[in-house]
C-alpha positions, 0 to 999 in steps of 0.5 A: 964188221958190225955196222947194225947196233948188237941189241937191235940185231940181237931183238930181231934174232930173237923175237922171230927165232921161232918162226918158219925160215921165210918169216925169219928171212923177210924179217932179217930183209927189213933190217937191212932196208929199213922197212916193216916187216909186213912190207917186206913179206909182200916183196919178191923173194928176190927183192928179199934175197938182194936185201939179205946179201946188203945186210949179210954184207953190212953185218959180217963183210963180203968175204965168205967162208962155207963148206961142202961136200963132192956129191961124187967122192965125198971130199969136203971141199972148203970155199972162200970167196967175195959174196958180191962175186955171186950176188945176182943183180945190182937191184930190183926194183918193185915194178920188176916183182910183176912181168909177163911171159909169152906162151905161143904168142899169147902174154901171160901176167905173172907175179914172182912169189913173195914170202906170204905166197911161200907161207901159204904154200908150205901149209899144203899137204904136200910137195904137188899140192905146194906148187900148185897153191905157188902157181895159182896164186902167182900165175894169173890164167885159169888153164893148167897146160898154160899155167905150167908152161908160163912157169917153165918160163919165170925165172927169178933175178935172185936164183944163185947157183954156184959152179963147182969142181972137186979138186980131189976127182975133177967132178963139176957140179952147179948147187943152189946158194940159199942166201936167207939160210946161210944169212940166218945160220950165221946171225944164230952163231952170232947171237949164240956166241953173244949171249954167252959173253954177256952171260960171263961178263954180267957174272963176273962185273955185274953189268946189265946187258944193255950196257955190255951190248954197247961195248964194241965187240972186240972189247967184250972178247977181250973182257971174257978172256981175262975172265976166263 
């Protein structure tokens, strides 16, 4: 299932597969609403996430295959299941970026972090200094103690986590699901896979890339096995 054209999501894995994963996930969020990039690097991080699963869903289908490991016994446990079972909320709208919190009975104003707050905080030192920088800029009060339990209080629409029990040991478990990871994984095998078939088609016929691109894919498959 591939409803976005082959060439434009082949330009968009490309031109930002050298960037940090928060710069390639807003970009990959674009795509699915249309929008510039800049915009979405001011969009929550679950504003970004809902767009993913809209795009993952319109690039790759609902259905989902992934693979983990029981943190008890190590048994390899492989999940199938439908992405709209996990996906959070049905939408966010921009307003729900900001909100307030009570700390007693005082109401704190927050702002959930954005992609550009991700970026500044990864150029920290370290994992404190990290949060600290995503807390000041996100959280606006002055005081530490208050700043810290106004954060114990947000918590993102876009926080998956998956319920899991090892068949083998009966060991449950909660692990996070990182939707721009996972979505970015499979554009990268995708783009991959895509590149050799034009790579083996473009040698045996002599076609530009543009116009192997605008082949479906199940006829470059079919074009690479003759080949092969």
């Amino acid at each position: 299932m591939l409803h976005l054209p082959a060439g434009q999501l082949l330009d968009s894995w490309d031109s930002v597969r050298g960037e940090a994963m928060p710069v390639r996930a807003a970009a990959l969020a674009s795509l699915a609403g249309d929008v510039s990039l800049n915009e979405v690097m001011r969009w929550s991080i679950a504003r970004r996430d809902l767009a993913l699963f809209e795009l993952r869903a319109q690039v790759f289908g609902d259905s989902l295959d992934a693979v983990v490991r029981c943190p008890s016994c190590d048994e390899q446990l492989e999940m199938e299941f439908a992405l709209s079972r996990i996906r959070p909320v049905e939408g966010v709208p921009p307003e729900a970026d900001r909100t307030e919190v009570l700390v007693g009975d005082r109401p704190v104003a927050c702002r959930l972090p954005n992609t550009e707050d991700l970026i500044a905080a990864s150029a920290c030192g370290d994992v404190a200094a990290a949060r600290n920088a995503l807390l000041t800029r996100c959280i606006g009060v002055e005081d530490l103690e208050m700043r810290e339990q106004a954060a114990a209080l947000l918590v993102s629409p876009a926080d998956v986590q998956l319920n899991l029990t090892c068949p083998s040991c009966s060991h449950e478990w909660r692990t996070p699901f990182d939707i721009a990871s996972f979505v970015w994984r499979e554009l990268d095998e995708w783009a991959q896979r895509t590149l050799h078939d034009i790579h083996a088609i473009a040698s045996a016929y002599g076609w530009t890339e543009e116009q192997i691109l605008q082949l479906s894919a199940r006829r470059r498959q079919t074009y690479v096995e003759m080949i092969r």
